[in-house]
Residue, then its C-alpha position, 0 to 999 in steps of 0.5 A: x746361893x752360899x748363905x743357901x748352901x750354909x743354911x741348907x739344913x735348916x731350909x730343908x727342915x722348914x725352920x728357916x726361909x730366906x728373902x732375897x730382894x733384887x732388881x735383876x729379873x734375869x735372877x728371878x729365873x735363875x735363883x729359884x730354879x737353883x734353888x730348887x735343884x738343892x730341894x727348896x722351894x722359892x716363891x717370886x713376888x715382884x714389889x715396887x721397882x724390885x723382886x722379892x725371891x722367898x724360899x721355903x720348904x719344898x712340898x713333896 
């Protein structure tokens, strides 16, 4: 969540998005909803033995 707070401008702009690979499940809930409360949006995708999180600009 720091690397999404110093990147904020960008990910709202839609010029950047950030992948952030896991294998916690219990942050595929809480990363996205965070997420989400600072206006971008997350997509979660579960891989091979991981979860990839993606976030993206928030569609209004």
């Amino acid at each position: 969540l720091r690397e999404i707070n110093l990147q904020h401008r960008d990910l709202i702009a839609g010029h950047l998005r950030m992948v952030i690979l896991t294998d916690n499940r219990d942050a595929t809930g809480t990363v996205p909803e965070a997420v989400r409360n600072m206006g971008v949006d997350a997509v979660v995708e579960k891989v091979d033995g991981y979860y990839r999180i993606t976030t993206q600009q928030l569609k209004h």
